[in-house]
C-alpha positions in Angstrom: -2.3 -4.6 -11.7 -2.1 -3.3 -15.0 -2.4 0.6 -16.1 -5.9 0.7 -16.8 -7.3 -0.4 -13.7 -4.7 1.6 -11.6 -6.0 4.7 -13.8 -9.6 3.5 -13.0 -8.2 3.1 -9.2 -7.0 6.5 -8.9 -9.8 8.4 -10.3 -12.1 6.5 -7.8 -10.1 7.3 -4.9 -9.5 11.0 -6.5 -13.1 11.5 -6.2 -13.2 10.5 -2.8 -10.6 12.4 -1.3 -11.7 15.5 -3.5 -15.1 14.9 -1.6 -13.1 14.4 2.3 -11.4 17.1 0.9 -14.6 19.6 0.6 -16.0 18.9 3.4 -12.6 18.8 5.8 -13.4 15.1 6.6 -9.9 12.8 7.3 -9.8 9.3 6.4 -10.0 8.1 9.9 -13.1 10.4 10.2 -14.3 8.9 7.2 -13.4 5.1 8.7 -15.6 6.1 11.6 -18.5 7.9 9.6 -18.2 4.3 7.8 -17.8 1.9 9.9 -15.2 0.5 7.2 -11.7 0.0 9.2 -9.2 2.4 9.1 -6.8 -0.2 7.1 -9.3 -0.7 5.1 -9.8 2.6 3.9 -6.0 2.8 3.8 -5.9 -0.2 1.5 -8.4 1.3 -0.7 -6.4 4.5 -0.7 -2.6 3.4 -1.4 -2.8 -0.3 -2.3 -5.6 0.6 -5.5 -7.7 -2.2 -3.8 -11.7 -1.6 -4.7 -14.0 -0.6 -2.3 -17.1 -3.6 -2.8 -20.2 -2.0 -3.7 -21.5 -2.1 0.4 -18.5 -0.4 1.0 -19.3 3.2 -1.7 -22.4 3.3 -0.9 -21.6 3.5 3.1 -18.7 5.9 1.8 -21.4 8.1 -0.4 -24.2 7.6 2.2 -20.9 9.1 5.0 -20.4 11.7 2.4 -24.0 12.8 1.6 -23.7 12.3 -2.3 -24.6 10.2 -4.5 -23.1 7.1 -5.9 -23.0 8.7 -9.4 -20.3 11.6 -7.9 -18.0 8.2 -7.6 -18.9 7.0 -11.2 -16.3 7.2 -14.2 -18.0 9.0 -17.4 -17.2 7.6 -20.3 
């Protein structure tokens, strides 16, 4: 994986847990809320794997925001 994409990685999943974060949700929570599975979530959290569209917008949908709170402005 080359820096870029882990940057890109880490802001994604920064936005997330900022959002779990506010609203005192845990990742399991969040794996229930979902659907997704827990090692799933886990992979998407520590291994910089990307969450498939589906899976943000069942993440944003769990969250009550918006797809565009998970976007990268450029």
């Amino acid at each position: 994986m080359d820096v870029e994409r882990i940057d890109e990685h880490n802001m994604l999943w920064n936005k997330i847990q900022i959002q779990l974060d506010k609203q005192k949700i845990t990742v399991y929570r969040l794996s229930k809320m979902t659907g997704i599975p827990l090692t799933t979530i886990y992979n998407y959290k520590n291994d910089g794997k990307e969450p498939p569209f589906k899976n943000m917008v069942k993440i944003a949908d769990a969250l009550d925001v918006s797809l565009d709170v998970f976007r990268e402005r450029r």
